[in-house]
PDB file with SEQRES, HELIX, SHEET and CRYST1 records, atoms N, CA, C and O in Angstrom:
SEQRES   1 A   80  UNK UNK UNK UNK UNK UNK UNK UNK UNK UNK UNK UNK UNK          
SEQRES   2 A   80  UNK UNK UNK UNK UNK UNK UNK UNK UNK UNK UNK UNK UNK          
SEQRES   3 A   80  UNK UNK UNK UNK UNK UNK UNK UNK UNK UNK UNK UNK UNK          
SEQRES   4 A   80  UNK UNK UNK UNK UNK UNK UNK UNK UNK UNK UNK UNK UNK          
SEQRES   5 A   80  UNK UNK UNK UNK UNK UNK UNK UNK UNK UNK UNK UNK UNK          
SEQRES   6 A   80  UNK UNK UNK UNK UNK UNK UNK UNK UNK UNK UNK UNK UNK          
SEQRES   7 A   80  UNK UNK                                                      
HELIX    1 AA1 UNK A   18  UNK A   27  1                                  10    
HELIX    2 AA2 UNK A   51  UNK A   61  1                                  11    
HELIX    3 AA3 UNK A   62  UNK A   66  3                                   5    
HELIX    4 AA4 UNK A   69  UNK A   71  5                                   3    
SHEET    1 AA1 3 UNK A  40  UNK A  45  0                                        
SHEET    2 AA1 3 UNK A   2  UNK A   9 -1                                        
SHEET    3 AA1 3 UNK A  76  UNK A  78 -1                                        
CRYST1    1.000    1.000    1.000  90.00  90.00  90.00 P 1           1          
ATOM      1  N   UNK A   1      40.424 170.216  89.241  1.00  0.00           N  
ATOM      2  CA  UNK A   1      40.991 168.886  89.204  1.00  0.00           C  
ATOM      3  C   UNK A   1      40.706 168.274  87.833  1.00  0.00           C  
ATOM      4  O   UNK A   1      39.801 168.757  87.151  1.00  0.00           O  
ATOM      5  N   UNK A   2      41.332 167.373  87.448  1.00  0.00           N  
ATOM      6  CA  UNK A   2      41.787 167.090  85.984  1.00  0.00           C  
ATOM      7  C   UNK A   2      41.302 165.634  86.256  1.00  0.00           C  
ATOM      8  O   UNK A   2      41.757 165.185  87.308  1.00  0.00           O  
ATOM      9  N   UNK A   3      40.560 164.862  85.626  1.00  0.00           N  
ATOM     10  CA  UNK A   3      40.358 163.390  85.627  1.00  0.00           C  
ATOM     11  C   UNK A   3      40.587 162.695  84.091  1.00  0.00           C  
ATOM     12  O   UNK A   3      40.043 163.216  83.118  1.00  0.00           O  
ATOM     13  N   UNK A   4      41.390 161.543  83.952  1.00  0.00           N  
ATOM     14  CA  UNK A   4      41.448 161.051  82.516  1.00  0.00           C  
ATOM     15  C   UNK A   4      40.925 159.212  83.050  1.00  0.00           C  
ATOM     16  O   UNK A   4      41.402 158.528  83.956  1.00  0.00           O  
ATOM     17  N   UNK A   5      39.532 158.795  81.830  1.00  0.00           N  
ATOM     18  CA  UNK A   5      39.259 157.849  81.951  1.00  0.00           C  
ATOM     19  C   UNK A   5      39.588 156.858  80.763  1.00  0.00           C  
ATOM     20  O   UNK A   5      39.153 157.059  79.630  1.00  0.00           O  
ATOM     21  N   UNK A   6      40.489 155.632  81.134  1.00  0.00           N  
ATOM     22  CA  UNK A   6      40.843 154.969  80.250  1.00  0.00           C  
ATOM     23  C   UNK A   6      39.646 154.045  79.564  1.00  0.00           C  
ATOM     24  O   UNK A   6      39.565 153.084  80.330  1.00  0.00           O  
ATOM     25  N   UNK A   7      38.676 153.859  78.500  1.00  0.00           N  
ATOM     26  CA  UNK A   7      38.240 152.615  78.288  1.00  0.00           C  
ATOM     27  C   UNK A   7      38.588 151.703  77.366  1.00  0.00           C  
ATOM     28  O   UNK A   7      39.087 152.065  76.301  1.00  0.00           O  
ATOM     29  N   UNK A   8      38.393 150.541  77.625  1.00  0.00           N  
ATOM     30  CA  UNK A   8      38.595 149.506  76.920  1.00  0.00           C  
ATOM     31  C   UNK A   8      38.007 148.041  76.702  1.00  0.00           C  
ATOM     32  O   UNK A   8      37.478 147.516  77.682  1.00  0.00           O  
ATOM     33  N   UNK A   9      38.047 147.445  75.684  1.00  0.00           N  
ATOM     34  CA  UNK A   9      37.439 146.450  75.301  1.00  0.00           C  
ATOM     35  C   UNK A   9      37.424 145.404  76.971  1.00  0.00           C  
ATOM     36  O   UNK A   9      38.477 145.348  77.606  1.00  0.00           O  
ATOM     37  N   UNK A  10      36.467 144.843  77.376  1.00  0.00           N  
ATOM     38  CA  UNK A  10      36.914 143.630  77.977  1.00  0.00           C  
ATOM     39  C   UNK A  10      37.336 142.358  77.388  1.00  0.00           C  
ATOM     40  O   UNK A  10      36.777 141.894  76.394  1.00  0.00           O  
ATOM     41  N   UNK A  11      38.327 141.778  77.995  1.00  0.00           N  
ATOM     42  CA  UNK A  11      38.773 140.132  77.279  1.00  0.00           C  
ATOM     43  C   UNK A  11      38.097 139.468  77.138  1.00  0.00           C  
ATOM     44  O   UNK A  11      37.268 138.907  77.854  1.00  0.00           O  
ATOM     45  N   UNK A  12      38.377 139.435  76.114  1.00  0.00           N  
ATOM     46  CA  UNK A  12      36.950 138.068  75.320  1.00  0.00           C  
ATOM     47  C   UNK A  12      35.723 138.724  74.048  1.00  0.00           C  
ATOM     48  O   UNK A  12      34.855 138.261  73.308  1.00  0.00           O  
ATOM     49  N   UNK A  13      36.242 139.880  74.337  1.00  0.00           N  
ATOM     50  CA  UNK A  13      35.016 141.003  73.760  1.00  0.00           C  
ATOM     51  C   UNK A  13      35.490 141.304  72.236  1.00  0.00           C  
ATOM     52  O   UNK A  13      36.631 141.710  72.014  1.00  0.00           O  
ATOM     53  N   UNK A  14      34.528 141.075  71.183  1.00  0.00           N  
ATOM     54  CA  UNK A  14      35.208 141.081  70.165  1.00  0.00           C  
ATOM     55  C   UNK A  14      35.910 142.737  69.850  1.00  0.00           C  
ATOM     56  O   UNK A  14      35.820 143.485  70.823  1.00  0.00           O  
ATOM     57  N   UNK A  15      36.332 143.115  69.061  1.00  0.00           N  
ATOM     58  CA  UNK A  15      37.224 143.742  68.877  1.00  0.00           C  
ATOM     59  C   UNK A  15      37.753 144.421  67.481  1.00  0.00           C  
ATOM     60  O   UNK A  15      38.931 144.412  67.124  1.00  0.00           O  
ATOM     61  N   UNK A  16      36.529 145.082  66.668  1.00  0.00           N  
ATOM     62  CA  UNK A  16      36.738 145.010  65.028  1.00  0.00           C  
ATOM     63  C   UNK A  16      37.340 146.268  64.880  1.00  0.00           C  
ATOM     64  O   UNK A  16      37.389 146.530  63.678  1.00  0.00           O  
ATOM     65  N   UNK A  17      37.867 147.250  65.634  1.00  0.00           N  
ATOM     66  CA  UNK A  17      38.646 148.055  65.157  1.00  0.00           C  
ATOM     67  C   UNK A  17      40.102 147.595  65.554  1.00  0.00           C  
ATOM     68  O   UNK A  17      41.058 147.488  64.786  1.00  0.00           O  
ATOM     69  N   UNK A  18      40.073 147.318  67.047  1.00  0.00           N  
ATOM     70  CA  UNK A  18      41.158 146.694  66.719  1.00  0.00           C  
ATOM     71  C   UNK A  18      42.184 145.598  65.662  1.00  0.00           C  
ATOM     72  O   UNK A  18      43.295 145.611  65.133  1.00  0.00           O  
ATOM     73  N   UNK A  19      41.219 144.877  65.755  1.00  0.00           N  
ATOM     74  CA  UNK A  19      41.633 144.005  64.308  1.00  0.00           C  
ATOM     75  C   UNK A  19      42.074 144.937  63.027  1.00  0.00           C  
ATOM     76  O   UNK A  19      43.061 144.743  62.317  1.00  0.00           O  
ATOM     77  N   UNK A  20      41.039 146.070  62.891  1.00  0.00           N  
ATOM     78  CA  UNK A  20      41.285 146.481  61.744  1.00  0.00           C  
ATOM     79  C   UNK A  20      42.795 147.235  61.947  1.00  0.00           C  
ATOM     80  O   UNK A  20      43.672 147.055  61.103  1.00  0.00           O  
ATOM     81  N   UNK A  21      43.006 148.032  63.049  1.00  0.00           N  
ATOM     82  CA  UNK A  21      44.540 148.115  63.430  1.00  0.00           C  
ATOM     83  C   UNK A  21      45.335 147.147  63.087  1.00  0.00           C  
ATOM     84  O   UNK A  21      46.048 147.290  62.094  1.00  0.00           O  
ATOM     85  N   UNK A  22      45.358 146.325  63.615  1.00  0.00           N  
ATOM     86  CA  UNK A  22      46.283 145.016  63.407  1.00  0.00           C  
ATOM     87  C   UNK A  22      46.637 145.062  62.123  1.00  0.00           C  
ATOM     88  O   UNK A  22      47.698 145.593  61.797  1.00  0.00           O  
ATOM     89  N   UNK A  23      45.556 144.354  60.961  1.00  0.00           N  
ATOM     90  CA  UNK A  23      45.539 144.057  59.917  1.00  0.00           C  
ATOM     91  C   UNK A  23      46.789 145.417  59.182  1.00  0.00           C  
ATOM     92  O   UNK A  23      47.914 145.168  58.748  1.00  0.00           O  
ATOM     93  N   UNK A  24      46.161 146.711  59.245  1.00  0.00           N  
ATOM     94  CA  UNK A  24      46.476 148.073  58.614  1.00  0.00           C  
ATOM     95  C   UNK A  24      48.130 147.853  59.134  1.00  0.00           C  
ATOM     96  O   UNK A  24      48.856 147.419  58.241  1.00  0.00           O  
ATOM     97  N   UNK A  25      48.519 147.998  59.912  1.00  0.00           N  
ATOM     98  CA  UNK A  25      50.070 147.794  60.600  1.00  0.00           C  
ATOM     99  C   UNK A  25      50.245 146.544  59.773  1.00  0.00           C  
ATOM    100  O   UNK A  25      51.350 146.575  59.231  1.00  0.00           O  
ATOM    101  N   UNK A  26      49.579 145.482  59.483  1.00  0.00           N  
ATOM    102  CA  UNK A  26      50.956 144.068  59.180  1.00  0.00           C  
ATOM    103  C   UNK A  26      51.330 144.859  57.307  1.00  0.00           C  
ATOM    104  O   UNK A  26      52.410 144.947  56.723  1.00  0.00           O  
ATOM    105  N   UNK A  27      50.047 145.257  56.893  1.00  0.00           N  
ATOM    106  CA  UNK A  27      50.160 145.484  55.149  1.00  0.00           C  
ATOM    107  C   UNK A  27      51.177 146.512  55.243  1.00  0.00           C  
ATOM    108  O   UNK A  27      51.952 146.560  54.287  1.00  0.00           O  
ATOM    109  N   UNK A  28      51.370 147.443  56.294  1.00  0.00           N  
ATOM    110  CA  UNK A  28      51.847 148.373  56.040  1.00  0.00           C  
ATOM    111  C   UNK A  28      53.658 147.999  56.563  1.00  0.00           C  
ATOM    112  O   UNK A  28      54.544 148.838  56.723  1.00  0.00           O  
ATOM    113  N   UNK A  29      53.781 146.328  56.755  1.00  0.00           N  
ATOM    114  CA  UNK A  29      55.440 146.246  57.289  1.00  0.00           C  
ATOM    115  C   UNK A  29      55.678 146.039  58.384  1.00  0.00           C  
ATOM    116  O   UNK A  29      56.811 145.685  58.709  1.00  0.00           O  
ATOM    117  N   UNK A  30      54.684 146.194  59.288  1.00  0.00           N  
ATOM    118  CA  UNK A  30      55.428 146.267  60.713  1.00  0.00           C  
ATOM    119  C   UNK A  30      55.049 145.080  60.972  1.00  0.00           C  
ATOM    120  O   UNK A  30      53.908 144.740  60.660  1.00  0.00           O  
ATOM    121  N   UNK A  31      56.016 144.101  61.663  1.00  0.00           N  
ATOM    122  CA  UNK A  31      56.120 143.119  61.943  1.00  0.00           C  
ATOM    123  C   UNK A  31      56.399 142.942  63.555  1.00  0.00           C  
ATOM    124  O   UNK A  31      56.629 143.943  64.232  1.00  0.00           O  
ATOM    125  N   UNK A  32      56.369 141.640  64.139  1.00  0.00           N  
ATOM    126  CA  UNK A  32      56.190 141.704  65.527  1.00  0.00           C  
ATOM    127  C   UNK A  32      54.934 142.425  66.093  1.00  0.00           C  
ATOM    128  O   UNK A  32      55.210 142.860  67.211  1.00  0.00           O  
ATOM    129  N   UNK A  33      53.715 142.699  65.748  1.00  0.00           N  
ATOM    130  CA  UNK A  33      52.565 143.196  66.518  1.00  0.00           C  
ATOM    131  C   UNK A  33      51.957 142.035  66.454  1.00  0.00           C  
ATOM    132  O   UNK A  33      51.772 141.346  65.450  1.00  0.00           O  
ATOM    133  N   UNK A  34      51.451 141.695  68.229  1.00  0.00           N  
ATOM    134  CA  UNK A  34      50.239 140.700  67.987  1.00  0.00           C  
ATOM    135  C   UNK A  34      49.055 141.065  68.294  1.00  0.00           C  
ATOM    136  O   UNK A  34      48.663 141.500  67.211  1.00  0.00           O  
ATOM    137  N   UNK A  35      48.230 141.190  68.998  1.00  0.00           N  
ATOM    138  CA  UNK A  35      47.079 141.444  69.285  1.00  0.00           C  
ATOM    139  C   UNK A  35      47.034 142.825  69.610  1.00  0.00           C  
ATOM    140  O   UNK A  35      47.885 143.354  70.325  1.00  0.00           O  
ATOM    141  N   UNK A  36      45.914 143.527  69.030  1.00  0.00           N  
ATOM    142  CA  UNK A  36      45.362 144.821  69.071  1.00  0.00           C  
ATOM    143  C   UNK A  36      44.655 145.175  69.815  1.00  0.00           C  
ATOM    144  O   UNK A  36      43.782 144.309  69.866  1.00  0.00           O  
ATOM    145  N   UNK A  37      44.414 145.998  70.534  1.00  0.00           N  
ATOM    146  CA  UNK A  37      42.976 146.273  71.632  1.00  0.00           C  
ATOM    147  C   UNK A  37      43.044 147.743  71.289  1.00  0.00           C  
ATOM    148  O   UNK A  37      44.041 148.429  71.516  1.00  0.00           O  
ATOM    149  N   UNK A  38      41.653 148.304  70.590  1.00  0.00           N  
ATOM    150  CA  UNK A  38      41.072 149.959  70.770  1.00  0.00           C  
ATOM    151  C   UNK A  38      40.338 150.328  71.469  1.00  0.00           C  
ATOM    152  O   UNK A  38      39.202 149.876  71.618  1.00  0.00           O  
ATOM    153  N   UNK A  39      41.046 151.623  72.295  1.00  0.00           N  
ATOM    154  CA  UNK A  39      40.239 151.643  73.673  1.00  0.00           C  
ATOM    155  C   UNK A  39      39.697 153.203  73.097  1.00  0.00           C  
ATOM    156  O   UNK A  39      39.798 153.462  71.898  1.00  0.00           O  
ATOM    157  N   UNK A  40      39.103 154.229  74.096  1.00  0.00           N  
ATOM    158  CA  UNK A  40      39.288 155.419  73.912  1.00  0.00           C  
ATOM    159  C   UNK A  40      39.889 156.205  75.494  1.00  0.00           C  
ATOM    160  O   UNK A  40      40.014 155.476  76.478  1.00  0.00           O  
ATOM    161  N   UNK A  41      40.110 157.197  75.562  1.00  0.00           N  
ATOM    162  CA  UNK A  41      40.594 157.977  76.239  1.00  0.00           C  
ATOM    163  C   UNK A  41      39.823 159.436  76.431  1.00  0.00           C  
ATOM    164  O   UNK A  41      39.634 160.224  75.504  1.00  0.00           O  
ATOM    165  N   UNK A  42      39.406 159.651  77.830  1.00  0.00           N  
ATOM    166  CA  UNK A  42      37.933 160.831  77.818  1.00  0.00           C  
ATOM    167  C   UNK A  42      38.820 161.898  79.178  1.00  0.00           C  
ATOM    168  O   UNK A  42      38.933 161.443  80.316  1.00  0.00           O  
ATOM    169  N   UNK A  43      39.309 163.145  78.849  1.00  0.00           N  
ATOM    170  CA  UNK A  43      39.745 164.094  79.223  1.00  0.00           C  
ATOM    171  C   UNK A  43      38.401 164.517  80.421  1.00  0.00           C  
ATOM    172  O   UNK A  43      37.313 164.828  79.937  1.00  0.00           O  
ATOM    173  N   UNK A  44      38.534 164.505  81.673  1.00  0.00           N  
ATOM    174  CA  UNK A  44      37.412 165.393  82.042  1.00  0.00           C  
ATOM    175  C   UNK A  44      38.095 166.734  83.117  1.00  0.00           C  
ATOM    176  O   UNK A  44      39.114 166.541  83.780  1.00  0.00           O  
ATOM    177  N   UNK A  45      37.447 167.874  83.131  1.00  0.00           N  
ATOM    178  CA  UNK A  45      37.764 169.250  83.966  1.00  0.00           C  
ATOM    179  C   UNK A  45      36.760 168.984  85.154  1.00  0.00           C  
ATOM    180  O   UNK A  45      35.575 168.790  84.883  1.00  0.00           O  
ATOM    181  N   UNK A  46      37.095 168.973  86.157  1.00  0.00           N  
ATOM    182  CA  UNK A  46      36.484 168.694  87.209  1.00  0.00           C  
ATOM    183  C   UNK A  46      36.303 170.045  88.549  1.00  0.00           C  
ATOM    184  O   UNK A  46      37.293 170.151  89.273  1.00  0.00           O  
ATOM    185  N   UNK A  47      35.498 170.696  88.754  1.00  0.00           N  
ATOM    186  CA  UNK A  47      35.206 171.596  90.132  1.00  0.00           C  
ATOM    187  C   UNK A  47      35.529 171.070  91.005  1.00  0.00           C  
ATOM    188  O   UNK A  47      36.154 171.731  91.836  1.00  0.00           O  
ATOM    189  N   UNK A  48      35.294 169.718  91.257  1.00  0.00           N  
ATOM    190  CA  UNK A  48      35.727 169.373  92.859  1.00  0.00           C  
ATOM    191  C   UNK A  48      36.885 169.119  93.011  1.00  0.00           C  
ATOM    192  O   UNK A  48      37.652 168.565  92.224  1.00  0.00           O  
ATOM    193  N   UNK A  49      37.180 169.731  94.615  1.00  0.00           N  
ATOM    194  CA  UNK A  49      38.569 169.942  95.019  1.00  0.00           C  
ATOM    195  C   UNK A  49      38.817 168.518  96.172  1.00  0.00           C  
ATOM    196  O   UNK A  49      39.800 168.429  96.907  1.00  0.00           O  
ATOM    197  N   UNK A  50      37.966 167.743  96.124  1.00  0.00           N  
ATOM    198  CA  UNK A  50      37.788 166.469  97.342  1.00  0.00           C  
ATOM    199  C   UNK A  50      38.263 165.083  96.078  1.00  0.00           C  
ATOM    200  O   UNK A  50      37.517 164.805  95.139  1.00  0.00           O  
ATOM    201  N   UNK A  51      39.433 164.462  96.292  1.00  0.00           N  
ATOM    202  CA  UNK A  51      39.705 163.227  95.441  1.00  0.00           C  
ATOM    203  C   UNK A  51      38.721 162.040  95.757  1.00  0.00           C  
ATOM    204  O   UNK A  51      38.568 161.274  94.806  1.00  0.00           O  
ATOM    205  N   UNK A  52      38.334 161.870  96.393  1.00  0.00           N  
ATOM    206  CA  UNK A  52      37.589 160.872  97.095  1.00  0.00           C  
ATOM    207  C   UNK A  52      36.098 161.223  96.281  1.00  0.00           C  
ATOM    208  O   UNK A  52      35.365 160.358  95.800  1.00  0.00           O  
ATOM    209  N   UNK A  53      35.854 162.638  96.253  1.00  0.00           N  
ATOM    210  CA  UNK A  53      34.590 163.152  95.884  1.00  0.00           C  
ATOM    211  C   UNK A  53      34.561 162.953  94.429  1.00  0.00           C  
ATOM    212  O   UNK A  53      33.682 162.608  93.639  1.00  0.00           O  
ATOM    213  N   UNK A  54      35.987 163.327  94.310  1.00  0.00           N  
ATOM    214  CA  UNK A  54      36.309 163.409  92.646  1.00  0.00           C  
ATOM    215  C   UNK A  54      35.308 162.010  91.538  1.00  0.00           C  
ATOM    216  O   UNK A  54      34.453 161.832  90.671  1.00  0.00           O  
ATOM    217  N   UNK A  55      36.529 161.208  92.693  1.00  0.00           N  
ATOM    218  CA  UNK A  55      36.683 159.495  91.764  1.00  0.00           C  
ATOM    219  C   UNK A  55      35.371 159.251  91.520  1.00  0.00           C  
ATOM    220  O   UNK A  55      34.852 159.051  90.421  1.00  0.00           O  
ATOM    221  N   UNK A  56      34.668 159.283  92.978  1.00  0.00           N  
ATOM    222  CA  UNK A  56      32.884 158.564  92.708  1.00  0.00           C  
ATOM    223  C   UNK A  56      31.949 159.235  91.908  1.00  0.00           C  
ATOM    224  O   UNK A  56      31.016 158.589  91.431  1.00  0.00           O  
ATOM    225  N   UNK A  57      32.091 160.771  91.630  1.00  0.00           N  
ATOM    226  CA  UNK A  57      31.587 161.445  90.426  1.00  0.00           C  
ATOM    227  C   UNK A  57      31.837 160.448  89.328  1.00  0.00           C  
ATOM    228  O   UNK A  57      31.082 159.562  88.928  1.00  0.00           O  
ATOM    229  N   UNK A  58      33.451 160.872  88.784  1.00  0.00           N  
ATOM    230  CA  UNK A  58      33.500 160.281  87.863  1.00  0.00           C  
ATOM    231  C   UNK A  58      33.375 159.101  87.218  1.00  0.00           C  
ATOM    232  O   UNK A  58      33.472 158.922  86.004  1.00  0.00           O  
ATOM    233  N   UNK A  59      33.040 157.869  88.511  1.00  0.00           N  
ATOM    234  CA  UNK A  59      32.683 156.484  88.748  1.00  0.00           C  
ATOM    235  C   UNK A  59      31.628 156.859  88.102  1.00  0.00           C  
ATOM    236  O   UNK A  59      31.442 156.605  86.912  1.00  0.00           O  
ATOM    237  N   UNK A  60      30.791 157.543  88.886  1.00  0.00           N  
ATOM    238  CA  UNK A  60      29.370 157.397  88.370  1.00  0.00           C  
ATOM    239  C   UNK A  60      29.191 157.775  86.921  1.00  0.00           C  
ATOM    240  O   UNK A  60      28.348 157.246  86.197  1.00  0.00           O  
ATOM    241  N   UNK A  61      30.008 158.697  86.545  1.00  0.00           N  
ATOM    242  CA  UNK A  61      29.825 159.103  85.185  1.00  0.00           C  
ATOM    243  C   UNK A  61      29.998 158.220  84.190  1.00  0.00           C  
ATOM    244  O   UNK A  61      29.277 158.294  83.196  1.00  0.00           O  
ATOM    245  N   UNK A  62      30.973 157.253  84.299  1.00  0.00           N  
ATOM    246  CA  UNK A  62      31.878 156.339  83.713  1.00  0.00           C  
ATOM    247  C   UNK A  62      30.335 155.057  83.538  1.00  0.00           C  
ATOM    248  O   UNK A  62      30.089 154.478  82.481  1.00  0.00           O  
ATOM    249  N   UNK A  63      29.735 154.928  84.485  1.00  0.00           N  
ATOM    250  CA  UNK A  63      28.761 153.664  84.940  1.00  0.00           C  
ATOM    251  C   UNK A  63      27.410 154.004  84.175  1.00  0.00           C  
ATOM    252  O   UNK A  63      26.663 153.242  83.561  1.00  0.00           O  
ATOM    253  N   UNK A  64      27.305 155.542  84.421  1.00  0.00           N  
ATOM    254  CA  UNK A  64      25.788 155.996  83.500  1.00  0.00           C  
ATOM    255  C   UNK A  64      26.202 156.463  82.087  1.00  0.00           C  
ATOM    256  O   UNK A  64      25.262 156.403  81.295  1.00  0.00           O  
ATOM    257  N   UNK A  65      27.337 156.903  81.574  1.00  0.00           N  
ATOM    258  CA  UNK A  65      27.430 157.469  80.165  1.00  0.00           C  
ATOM    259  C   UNK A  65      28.228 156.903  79.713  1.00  0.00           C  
ATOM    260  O   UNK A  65      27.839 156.098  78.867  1.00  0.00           O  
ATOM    261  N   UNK A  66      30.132 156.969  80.032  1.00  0.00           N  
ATOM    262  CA  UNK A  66      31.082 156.689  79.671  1.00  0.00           C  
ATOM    263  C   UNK A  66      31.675 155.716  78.820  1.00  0.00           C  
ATOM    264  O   UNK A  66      32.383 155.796  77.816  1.00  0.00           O  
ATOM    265  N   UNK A  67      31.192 154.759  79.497  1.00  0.00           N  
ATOM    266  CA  UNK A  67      31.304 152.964  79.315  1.00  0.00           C  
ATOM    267  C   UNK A  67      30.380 152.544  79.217  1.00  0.00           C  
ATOM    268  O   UNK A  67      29.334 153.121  79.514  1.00  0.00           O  
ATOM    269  N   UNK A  68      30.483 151.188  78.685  1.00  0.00           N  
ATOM    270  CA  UNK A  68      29.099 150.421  78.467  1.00  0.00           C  
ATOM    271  C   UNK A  68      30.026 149.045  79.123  1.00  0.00           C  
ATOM    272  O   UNK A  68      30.851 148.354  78.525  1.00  0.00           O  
ATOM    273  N   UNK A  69      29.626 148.953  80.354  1.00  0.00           N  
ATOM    274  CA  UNK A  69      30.270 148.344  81.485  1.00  0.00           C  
ATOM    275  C   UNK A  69      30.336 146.917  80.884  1.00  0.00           C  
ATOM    276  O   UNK A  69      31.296 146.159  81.017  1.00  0.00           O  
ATOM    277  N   UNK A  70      29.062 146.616  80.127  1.00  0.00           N  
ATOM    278  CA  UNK A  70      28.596 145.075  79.937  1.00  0.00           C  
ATOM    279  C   UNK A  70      30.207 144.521  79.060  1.00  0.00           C  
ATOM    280  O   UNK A  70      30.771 143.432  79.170  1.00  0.00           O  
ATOM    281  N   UNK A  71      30.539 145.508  78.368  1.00  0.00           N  
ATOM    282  CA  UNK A  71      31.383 145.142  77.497  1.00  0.00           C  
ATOM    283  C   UNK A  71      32.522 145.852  77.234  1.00  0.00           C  
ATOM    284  O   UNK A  71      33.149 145.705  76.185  1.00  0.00           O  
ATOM    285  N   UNK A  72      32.962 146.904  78.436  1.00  0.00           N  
ATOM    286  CA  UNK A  72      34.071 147.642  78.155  1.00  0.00           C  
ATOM    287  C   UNK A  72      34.489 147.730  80.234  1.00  0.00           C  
ATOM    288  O   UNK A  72      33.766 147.577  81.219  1.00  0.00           O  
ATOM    289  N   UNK A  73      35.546 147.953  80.116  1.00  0.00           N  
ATOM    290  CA  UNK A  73      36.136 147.915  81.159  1.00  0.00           C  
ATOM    291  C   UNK A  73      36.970 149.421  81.277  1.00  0.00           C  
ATOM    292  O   UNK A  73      37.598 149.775  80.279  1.00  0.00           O  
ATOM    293  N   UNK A  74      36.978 150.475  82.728  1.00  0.00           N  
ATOM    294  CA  UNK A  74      37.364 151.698  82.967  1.00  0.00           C  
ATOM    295  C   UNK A  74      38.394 151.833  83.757  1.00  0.00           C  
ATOM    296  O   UNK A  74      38.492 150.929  84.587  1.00  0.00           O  
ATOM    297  N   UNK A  75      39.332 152.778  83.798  1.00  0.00           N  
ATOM    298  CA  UNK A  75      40.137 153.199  85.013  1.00  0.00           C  
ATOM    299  C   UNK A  75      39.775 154.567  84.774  1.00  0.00           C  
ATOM    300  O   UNK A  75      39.361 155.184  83.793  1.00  0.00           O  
ATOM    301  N   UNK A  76      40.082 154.887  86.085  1.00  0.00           N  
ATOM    302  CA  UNK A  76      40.016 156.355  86.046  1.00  0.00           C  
ATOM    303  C   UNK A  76      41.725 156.902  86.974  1.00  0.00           C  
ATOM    304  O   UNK A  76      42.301 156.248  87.844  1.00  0.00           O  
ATOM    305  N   UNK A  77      42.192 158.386  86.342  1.00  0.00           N  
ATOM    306  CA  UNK A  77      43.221 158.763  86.886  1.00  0.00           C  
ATOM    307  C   UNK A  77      42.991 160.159  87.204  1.00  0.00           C  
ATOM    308  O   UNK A  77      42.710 160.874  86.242  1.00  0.00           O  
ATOM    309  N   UNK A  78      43.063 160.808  88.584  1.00  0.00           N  
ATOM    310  CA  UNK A  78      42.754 161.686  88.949  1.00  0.00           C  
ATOM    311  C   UNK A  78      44.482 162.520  89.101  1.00  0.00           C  
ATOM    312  O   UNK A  78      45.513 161.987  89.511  1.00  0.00           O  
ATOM    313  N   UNK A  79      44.303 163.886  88.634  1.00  0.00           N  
ATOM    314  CA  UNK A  79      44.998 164.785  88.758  1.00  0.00           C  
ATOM    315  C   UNK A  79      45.354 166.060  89.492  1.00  0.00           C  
ATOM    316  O   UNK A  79      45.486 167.173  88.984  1.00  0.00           O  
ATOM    317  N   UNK A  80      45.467 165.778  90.567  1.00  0.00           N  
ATOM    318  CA  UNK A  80      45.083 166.771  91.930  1.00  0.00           C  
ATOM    319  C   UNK A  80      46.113 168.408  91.611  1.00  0.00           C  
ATOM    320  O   UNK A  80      46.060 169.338  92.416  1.00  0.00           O  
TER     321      UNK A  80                                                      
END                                                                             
């Protein structure tokens, strides 16, 4: 089973790469972008064949390593 965990800034949370996105896109022309948010994206290969079993692994993984909960916010998408 295949799990992909989205993270990302929480609202309100400052945000200096994003910005630095932003900024890099306006010098470079592109117009119409407003606000930036940089998240990352974490591929995981998973043994378990139970989705239910899956998610709360990877919950947990997400809660002890993944994220830094205080200040980033997760989804997780399981691939059966």
């Amino acid at each position: 089973m295949k799990a992909r965990v989205h993270v990302m800034p929480k609202p309100g949370v400052l945000d200096p790469q994003g910005k630095a996105v932003a900024q890099a896109l306006a010098s470079l022309g592109f117009k119409g972008v407003g606000e930036v948010r940089q998240g990352k994206v974490i591929d995981l290969e998973l043994t378990e064949t139970d989705p239910a079993l899956a998610r709360d692994a990877v919950d947990q993984m997400c809660r002890k390593l993944l994220a830094n909960t205080v200040v980033e916010s997760y989804g997780i998408e399981l691939d059966t």
